[in-house]
mmCIF file as gemmi writes it, N, C-alpha and C atoms, coordinates in Angstrom:
data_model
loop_
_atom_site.group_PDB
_atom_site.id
_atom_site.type_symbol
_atom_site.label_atom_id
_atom_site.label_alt_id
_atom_site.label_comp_id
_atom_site.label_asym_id
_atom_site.label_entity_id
_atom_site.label_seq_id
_atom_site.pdbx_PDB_ins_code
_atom_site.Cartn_x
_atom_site.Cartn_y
_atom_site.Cartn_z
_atom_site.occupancy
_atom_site.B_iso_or_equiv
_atom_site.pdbx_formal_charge
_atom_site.auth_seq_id
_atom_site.auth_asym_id
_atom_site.pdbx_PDB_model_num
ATOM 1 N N . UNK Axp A 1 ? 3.769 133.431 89.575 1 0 ? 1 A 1
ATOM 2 C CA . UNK Axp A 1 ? 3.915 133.824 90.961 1 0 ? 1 A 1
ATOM 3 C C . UNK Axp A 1 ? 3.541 135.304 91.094 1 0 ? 1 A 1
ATOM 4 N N . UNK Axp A 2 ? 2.455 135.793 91.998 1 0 ? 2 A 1
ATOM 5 C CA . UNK Axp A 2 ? 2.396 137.116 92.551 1 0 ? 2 A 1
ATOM 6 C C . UNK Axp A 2 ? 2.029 137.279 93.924 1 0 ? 2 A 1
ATOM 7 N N . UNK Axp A 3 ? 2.327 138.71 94.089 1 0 ? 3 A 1
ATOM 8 C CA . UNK Axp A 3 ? 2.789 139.185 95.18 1 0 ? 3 A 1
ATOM 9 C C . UNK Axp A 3 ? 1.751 140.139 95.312 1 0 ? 3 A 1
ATOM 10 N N . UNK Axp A 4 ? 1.688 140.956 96.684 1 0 ? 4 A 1
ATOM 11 C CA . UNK Axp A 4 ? 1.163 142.391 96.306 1 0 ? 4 A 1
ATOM 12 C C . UNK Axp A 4 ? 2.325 143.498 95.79 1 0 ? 4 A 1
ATOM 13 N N . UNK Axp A 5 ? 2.014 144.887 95.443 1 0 ? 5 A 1
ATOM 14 C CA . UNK Axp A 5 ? 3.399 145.984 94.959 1 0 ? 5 A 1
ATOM 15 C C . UNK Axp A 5 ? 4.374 144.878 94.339 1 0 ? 5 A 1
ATOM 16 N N . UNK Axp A 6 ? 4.182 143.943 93.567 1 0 ? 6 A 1
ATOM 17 C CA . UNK Axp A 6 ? 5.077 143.91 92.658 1 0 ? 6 A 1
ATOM 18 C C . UNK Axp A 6 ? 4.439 144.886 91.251 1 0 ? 6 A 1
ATOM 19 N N . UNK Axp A 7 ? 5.658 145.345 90.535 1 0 ? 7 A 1
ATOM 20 C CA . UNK Axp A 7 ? 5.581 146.231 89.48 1 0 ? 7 A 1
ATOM 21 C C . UNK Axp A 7 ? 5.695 145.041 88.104 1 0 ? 7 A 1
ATOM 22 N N . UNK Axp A 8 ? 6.021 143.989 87.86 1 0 ? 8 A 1
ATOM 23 C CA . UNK Axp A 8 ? 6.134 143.196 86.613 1 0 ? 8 A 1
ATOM 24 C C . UNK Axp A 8 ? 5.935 141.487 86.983 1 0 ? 8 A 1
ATOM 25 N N . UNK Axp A 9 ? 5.618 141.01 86.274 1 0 ? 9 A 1
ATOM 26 C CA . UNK Axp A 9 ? 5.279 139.426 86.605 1 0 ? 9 A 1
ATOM 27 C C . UNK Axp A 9 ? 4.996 138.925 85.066 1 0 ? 9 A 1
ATOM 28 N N . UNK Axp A 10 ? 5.789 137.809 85.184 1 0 ? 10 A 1
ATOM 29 C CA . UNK Axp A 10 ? 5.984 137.163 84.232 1 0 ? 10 A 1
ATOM 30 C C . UNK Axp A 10 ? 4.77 135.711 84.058 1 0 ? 10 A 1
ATOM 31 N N . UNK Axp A 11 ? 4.085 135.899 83.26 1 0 ? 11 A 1
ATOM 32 C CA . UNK Axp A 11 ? 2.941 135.435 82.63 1 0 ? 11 A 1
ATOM 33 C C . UNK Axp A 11 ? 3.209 134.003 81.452 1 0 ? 11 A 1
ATOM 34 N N . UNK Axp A 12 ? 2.768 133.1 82.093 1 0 ? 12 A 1
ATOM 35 C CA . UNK Axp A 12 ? 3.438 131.766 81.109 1 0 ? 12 A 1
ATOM 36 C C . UNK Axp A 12 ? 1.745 131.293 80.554 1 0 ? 12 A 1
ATOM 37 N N . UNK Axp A 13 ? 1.812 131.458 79.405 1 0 ? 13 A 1
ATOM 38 C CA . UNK Axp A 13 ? 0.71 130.964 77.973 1 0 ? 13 A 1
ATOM 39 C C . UNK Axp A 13 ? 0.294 129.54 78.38 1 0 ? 13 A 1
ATOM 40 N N . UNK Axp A 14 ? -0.909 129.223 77.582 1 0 ? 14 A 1
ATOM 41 C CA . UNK Axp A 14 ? -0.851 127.442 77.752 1 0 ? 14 A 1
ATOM 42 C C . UNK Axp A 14 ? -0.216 126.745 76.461 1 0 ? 14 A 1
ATOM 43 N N . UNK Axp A 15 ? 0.552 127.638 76.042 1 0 ? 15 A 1
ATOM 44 C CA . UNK Axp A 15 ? 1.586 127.046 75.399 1 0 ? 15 A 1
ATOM 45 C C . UNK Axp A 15 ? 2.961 126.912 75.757 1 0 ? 15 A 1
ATOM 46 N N . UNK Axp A 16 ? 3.196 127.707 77.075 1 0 ? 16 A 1
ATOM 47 C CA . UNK Axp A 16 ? 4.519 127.542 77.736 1 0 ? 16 A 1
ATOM 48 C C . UNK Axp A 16 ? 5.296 128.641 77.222 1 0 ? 16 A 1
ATOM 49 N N . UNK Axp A 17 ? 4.912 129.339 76.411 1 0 ? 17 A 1
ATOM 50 C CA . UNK Axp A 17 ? 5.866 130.803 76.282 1 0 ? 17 A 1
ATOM 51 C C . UNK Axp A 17 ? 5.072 131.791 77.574 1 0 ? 17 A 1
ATOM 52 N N . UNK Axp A 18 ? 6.471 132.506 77.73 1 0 ? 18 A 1
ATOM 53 C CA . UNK Axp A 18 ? 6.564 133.315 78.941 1 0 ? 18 A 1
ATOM 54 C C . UNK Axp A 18 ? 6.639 134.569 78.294 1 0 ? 18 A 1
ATOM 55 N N . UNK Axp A 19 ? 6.045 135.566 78.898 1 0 ? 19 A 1
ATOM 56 C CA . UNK Axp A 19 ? 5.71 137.272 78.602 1 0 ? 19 A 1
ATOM 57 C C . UNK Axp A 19 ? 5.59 137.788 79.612 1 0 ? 19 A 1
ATOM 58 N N . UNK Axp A 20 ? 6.619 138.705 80.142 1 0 ? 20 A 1
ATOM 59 C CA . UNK Axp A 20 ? 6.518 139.908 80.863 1 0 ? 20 A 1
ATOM 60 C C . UNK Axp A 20 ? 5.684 140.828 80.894 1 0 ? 20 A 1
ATOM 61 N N . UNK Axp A 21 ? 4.635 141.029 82.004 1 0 ? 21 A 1
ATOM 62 C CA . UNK Axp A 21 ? 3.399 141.878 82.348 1 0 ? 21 A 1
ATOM 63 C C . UNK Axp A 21 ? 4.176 143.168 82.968 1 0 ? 21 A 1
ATOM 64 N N . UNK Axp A 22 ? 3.504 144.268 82.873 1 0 ? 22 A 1
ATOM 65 C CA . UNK Axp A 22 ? 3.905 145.341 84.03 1 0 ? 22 A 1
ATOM 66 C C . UNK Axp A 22 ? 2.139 145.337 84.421 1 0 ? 22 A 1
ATOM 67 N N . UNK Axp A 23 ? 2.394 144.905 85.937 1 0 ? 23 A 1
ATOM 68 C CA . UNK Axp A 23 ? 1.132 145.123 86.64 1 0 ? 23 A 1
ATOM 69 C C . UNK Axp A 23 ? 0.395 146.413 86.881 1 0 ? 23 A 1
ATOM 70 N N . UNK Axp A 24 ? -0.514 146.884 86.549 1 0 ? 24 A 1
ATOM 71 C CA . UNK Axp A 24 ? -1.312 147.987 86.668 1 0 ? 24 A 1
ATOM 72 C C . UNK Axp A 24 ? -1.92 148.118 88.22 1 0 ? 24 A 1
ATOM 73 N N . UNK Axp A 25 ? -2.506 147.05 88.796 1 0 ? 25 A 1
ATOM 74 C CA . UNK Axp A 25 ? -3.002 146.939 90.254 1 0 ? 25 A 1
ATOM 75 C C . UNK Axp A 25 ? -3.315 145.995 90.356 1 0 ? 25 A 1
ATOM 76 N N . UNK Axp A 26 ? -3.178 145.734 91.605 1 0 ? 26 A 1
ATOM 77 C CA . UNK Axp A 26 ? -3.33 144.725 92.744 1 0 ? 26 A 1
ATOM 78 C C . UNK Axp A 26 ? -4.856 145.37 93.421 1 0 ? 26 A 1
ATOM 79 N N . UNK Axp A 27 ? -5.506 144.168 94.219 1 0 ? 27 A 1
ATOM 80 C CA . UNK Axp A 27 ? -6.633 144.596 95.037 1 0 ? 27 A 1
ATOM 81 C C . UNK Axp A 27 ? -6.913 143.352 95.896 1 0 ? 27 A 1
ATOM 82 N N . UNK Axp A 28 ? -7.611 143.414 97.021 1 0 ? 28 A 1
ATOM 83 C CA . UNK Axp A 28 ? -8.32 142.011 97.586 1 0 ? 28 A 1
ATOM 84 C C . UNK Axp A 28 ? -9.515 142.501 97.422 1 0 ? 28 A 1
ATOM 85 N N . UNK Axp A 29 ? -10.545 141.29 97.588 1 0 ? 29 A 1
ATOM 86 C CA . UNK Axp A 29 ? -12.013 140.845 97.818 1 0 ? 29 A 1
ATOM 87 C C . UNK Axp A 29 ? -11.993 140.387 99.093 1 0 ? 29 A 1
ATOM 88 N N . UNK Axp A 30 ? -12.877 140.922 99.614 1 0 ? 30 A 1
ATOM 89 C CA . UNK Axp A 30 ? -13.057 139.678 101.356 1 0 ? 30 A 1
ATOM 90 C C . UNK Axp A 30 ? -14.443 139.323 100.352 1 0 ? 30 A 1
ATOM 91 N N . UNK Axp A 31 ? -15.223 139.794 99.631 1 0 ? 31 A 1
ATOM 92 C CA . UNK Axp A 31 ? -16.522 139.092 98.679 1 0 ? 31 A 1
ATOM 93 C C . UNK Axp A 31 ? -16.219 137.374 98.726 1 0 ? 31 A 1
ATOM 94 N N . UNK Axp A 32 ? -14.97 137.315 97.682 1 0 ? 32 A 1
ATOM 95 C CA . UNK Axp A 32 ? -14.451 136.041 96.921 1 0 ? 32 A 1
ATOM 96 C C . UNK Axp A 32 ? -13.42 135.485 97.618 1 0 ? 32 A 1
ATOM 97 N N . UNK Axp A 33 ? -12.48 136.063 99.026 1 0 ? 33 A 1
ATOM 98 C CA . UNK Axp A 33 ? -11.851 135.925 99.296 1 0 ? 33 A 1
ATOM 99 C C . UNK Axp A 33 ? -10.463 135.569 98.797 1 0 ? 33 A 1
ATOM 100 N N . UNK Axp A 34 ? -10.193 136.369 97.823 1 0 ? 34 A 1
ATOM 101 C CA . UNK Axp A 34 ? -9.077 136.268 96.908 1 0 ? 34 A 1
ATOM 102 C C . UNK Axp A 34 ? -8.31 137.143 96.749 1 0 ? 34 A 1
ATOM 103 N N . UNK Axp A 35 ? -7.241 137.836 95.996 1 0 ? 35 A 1
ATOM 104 C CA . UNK Axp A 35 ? -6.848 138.775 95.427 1 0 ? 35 A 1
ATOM 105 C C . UNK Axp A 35 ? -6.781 138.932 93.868 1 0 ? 35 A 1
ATOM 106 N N . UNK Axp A 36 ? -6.656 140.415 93.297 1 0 ? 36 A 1
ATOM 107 C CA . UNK Axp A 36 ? -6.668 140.007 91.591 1 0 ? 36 A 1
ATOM 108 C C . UNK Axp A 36 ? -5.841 140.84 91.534 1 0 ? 36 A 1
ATOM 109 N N . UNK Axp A 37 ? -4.901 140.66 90.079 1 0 ? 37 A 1
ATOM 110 C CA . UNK Axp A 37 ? -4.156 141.419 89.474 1 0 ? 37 A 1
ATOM 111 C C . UNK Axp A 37 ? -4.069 141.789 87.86 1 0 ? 37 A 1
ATOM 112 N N . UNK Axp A 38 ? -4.135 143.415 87.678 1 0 ? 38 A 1
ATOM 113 C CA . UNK Axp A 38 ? -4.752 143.226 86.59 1 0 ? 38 A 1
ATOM 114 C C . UNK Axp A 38 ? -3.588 143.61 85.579 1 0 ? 38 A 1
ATOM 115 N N . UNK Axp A 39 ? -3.352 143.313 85.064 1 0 ? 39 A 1
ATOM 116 C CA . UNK Axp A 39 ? -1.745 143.597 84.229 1 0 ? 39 A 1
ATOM 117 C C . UNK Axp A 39 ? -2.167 143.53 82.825 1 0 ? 39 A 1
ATOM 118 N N . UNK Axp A 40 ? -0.612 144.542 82.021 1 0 ? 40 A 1
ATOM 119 C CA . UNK Axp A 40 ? -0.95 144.12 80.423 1 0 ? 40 A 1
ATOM 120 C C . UNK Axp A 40 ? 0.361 143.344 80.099 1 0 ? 40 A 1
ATOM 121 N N . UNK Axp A 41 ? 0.68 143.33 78.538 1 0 ? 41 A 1
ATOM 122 C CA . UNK Axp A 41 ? 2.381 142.968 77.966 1 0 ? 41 A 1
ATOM 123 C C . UNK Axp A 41 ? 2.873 143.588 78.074 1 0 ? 41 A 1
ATOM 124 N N . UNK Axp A 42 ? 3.945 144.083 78.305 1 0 ? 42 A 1
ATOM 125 C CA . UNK Axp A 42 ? 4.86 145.102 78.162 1 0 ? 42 A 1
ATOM 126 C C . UNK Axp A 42 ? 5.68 144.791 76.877 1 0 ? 42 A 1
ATOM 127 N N . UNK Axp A 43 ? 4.891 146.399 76.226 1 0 ? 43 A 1
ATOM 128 C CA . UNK Axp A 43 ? 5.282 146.729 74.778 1 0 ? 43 A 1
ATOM 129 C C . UNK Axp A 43 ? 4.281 146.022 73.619 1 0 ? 43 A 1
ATOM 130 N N . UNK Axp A 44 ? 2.643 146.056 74.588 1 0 ? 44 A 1
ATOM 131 C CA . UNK Axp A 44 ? 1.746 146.017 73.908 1 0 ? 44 A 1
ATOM 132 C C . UNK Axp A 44 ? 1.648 147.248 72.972 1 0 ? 44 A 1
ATOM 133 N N . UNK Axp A 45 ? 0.83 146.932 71.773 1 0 ? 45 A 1
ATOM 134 C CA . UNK Axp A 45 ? 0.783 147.662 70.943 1 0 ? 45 A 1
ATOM 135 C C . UNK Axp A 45 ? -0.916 148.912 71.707 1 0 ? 45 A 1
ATOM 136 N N . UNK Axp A 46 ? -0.989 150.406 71.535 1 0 ? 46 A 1
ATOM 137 C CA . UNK Axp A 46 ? -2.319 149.919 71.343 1 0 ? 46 A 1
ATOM 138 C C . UNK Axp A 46 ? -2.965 149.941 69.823 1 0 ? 46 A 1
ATOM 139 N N . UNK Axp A 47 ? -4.151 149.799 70.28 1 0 ? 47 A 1
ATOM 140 C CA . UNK Axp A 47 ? -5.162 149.166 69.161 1 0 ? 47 A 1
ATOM 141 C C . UNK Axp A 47 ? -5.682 151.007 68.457 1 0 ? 47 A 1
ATOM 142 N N . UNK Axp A 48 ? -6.735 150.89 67.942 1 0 ? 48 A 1
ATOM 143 C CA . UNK Axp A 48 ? -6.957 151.906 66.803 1 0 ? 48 A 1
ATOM 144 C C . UNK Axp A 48 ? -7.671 152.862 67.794 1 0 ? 48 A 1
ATOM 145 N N . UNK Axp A 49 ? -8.408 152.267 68.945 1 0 ? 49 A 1
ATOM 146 C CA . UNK Axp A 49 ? -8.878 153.218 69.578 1 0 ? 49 A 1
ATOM 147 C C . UNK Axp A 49 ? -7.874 153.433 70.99 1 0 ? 49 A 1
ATOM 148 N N . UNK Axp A 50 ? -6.599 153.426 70.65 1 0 ? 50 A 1
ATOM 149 C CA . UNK Axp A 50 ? -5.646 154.119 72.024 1 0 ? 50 A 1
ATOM 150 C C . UNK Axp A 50 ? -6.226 153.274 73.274 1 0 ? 50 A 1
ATOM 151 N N . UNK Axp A 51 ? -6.415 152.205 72.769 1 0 ? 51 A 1
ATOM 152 C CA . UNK Axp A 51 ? -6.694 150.905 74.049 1 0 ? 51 A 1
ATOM 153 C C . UNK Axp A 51 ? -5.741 150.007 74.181 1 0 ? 51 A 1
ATOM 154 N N . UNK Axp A 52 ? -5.314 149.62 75.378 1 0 ? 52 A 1
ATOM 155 C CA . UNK Axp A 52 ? -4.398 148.179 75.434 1 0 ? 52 A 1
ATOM 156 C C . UNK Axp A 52 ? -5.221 147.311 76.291 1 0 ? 52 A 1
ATOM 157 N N . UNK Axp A 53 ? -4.827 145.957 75.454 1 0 ? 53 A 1
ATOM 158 C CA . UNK Axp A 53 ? -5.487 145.279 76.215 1 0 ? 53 A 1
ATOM 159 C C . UNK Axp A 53 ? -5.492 144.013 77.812 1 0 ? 53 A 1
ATOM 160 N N . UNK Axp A 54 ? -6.07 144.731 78.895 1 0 ? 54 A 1
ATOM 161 C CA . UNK Axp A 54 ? -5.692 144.695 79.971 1 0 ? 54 A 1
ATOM 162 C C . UNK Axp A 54 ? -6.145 143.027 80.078 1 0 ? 54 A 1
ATOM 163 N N . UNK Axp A 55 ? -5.075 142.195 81.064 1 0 ? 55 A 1
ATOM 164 C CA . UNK Axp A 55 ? -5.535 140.912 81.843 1 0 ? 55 A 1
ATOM 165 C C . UNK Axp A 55 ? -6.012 140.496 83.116 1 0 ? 55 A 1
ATOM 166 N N . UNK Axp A 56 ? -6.782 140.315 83.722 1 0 ? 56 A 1
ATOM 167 C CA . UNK Axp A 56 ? -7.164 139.575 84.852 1 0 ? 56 A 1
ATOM 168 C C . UNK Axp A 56 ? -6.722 138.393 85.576 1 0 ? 56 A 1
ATOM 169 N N . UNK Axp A 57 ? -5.991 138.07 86.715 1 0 ? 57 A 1
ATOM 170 C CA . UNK Axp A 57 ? -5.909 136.973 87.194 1 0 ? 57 A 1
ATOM 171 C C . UNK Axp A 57 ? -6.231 137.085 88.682 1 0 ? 57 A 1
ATOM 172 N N . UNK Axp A 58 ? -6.586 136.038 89.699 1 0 ? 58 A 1
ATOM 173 C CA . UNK Axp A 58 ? -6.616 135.764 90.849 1 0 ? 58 A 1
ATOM 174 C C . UNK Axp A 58 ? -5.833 135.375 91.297 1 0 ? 58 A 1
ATOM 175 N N . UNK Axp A 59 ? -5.005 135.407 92.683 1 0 ? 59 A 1
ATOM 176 C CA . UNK Axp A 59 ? -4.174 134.554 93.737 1 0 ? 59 A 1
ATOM 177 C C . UNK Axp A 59 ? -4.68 135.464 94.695 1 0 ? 59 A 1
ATOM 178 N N . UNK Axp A 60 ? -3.902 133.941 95.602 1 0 ? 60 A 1
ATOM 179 C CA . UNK Axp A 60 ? -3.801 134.068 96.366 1 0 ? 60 A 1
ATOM 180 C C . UNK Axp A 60 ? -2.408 134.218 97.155 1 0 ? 60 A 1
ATOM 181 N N . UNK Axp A 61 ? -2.442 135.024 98.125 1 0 ? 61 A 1
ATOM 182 C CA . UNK Axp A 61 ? -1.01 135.357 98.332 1 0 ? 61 A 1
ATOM 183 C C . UNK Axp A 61 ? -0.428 134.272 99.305 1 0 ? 61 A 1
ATOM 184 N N . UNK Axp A 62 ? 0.666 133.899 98.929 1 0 ? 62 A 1
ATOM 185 C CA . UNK Axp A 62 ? 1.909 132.669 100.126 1 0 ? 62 A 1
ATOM 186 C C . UNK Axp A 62 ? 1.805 133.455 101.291 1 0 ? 62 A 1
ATOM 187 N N . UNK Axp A 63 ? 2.562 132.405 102.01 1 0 ? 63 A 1
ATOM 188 C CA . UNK Axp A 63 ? 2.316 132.819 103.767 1 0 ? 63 A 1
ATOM 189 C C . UNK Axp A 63 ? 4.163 133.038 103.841 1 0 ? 63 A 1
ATOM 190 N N . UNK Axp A 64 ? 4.287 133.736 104.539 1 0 ? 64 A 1
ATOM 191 C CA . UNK Axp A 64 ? 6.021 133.777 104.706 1 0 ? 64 A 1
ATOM 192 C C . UNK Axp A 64 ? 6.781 134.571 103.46 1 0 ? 64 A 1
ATOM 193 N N . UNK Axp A 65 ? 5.454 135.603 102.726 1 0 ? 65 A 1
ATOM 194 C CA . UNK Axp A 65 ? 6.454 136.016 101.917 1 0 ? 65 A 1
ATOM 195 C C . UNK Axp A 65 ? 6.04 135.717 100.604 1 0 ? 65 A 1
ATOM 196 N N . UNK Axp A 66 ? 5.711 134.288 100.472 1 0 ? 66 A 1
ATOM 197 C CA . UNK Axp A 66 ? 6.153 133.35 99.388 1 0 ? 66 A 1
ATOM 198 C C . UNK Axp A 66 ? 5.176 134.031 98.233 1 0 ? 66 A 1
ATOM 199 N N . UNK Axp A 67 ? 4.956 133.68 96.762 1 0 ? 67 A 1
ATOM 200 C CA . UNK Axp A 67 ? 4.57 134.748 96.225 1 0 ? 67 A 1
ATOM 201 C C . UNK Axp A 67 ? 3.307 133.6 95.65 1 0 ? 67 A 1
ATOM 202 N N . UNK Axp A 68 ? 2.098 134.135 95.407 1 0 ? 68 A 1
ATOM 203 C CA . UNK Axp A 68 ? 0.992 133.113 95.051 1 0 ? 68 A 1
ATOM 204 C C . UNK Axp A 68 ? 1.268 133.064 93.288 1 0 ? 68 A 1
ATOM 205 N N . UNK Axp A 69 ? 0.306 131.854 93.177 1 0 ? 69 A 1
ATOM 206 C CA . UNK Axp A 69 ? 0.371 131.351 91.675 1 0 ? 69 A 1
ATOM 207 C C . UNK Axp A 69 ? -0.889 132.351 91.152 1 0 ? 69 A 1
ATOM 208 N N . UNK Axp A 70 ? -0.598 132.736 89.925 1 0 ? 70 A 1
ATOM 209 C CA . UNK Axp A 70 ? -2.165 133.316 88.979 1 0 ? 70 A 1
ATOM 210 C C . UNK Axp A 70 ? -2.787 131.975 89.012 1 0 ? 70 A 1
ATOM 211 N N . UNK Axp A 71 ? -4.518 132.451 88.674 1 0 ? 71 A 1
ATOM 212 C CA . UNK Axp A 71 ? -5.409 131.878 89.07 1 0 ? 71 A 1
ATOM 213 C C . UNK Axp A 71 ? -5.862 132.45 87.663 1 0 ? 71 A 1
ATOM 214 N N . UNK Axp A 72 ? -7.264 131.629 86.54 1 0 ? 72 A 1
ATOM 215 C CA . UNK Axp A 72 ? -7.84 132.256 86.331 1 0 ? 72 A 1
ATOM 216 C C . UNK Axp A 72 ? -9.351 132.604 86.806 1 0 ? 72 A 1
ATOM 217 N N . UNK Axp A 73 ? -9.647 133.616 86.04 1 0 ? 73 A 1
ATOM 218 C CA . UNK Axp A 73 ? -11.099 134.32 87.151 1 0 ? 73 A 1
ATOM 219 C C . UNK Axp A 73 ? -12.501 133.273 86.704 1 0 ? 73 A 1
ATOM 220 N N . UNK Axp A 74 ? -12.719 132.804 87.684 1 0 ? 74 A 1
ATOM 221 C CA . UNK Axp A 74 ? -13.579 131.968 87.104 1 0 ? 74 A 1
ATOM 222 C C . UNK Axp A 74 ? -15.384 131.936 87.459 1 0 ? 74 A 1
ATOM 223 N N . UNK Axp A 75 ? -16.226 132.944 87.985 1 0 ? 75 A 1
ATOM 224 C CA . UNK Axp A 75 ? -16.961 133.163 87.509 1 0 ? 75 A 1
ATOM 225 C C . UNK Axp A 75 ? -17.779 134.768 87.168 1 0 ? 75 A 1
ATOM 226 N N . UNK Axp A 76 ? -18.34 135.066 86.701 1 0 ? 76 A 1
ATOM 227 C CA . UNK Axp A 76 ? -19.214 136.193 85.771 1 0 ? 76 A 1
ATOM 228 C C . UNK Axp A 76 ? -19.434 137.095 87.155 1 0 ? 76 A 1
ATOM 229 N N . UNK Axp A 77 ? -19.482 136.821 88.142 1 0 ? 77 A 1
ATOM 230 C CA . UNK Axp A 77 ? -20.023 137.722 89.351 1 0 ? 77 A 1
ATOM 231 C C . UNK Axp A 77 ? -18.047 138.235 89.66 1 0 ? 77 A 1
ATOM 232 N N . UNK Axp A 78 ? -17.325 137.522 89.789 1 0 ? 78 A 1
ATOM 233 C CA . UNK Axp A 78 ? -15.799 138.298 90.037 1 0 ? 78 A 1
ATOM 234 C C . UNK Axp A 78 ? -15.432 138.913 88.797 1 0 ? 78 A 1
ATOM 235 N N . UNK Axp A 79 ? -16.04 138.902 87.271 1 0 ? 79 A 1
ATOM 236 C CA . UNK Axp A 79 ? -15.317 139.562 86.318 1 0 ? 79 A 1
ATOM 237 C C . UNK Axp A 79 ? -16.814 141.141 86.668 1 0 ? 79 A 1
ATOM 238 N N . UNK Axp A 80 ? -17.812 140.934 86.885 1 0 ? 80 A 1
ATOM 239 C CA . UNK Axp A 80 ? -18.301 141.885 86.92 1 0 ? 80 A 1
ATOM 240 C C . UNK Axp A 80 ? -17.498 142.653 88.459 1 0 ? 80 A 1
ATOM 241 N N . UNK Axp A 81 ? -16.974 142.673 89.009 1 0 ? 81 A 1
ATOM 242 C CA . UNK Axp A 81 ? -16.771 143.159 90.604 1 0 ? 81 A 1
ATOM 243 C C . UNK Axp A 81 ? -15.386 143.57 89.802 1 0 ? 81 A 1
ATOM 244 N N . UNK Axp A 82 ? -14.191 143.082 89.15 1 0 ? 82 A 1
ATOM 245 C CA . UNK Axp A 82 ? -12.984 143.167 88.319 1 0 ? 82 A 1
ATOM 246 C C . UNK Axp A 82 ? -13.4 144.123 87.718 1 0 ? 82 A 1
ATOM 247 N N . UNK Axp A 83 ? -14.463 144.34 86.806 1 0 ? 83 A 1
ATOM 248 C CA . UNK Axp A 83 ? -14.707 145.608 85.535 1 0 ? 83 A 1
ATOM 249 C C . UNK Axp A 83 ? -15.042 146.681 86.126 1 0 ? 83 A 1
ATOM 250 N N . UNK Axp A 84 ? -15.674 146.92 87.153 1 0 ? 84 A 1
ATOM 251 C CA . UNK Axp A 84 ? -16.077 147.625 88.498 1 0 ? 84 A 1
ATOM 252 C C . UNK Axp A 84 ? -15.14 148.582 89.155 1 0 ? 84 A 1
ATOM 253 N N . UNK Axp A 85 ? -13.658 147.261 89.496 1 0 ? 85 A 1
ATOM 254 C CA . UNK Axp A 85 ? -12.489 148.257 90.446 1 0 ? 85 A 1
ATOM 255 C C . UNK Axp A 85 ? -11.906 148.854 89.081 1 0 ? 85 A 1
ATOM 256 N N . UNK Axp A 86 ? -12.068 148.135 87.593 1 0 ? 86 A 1
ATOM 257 C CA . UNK Axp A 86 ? -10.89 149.226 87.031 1 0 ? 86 A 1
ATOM 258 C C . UNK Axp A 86 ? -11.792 150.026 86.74 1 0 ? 86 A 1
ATOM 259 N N . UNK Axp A 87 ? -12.665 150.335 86.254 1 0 ? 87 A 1
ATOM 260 C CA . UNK Axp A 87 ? -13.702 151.798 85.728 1 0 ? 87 A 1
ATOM 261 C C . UNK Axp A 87 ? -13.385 152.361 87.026 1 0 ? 87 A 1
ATOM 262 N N . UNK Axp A 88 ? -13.5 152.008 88.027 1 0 ? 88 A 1
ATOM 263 C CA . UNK Axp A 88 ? -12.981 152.799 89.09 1 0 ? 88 A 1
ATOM 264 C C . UNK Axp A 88 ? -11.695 153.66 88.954 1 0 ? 88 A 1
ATOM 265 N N . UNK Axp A 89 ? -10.45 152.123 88.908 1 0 ? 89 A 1
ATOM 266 C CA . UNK Axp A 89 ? -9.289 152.804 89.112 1 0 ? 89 A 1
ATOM 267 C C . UNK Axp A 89 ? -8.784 153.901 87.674 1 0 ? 89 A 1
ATOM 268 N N . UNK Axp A 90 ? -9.359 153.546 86.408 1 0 ? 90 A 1
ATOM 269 C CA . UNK Axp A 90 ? -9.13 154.172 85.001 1 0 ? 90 A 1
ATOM 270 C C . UNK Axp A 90 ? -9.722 155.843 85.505 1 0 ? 90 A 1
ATOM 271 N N . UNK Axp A 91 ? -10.877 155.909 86.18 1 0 ? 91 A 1
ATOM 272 C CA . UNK Axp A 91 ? -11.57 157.376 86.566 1 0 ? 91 A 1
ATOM 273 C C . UNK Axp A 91 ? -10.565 158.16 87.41 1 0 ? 91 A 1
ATOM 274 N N . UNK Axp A 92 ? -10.452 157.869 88.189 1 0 ? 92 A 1
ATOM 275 C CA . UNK Axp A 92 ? -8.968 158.399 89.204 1 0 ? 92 A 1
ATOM 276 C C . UNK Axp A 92 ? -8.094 158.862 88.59 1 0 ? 92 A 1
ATOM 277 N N . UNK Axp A 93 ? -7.642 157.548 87.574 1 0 ? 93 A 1
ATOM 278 C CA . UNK Axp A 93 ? -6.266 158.145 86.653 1 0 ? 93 A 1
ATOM 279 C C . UNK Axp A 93 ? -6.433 159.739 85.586 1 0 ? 93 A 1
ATOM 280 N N . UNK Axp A 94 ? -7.759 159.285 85.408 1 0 ? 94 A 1
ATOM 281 C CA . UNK Axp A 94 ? -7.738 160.403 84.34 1 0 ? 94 A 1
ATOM 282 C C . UNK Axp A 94 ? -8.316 161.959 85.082 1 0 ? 94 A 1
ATOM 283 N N . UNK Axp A 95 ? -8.684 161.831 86.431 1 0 ? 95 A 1
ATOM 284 C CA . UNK Axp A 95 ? -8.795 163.182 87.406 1 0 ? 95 A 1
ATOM 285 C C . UNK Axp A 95 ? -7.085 163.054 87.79 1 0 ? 95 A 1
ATOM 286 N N . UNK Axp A 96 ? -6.564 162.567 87.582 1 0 ? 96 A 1
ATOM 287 C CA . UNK Axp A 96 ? -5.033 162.759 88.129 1 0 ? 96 A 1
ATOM 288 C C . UNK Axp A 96 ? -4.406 163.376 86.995 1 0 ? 96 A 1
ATOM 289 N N . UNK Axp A 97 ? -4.809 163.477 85.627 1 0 ? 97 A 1
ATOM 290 C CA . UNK Axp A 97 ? -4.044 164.032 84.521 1 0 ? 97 A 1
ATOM 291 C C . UNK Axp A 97 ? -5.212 165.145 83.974 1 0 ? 97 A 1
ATOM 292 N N . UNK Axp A 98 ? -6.032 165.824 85.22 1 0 ? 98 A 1
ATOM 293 C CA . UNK Axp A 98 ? -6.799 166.806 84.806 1 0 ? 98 A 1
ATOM 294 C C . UNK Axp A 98 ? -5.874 168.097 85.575 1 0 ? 98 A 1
């Protein structure tokens, strides 16, 4: 289930184990007409090069509140438009810690 400004969402495997995300951002497309959210694990490790590794999903948001299901991203034109807003949003962050 997601929302927009939620801060954590809980992420169920296709094995049925559940893992707590802290969401990094939210965005819409009027492109794809969707929304994405791009989240990691919380209390990912990072890797050798000070990377964690970030997830992608789509919803759509409930009417009344209600909170939409993840989606996965399903074709090459929304993961290129996805790699796009975060090089975006990652550039910002790092003029914000200049």
């Amino acid at each position: 289930m997601m929302e927009h400004g939620e801060k954590h969402i809980t992420v169920v495997d296709e094995d049925g184990n559940e893992q707590l995300c802290e969401v990094l951002f939210t965005f819409e497309s009027e492109e794809f007409g969707k929304s994405y959210v791009l989240y990691y694990p919380i209390g990912a490790e990072e890797d050798d090069n000070e990377e964690i590794e970030i997830h992608a999903s789509s919803f759509i948001p409930g009417e009344d509140g209600q909170a939409g299901e993840l989606q996965p991203i399903e074709t090459e034109e929304e993961w290129d438009m996805i790699e796009e807003m975060l090089n975006t949003f990652l550039g910002e962050e790092e003029e914000d810690e200049e």
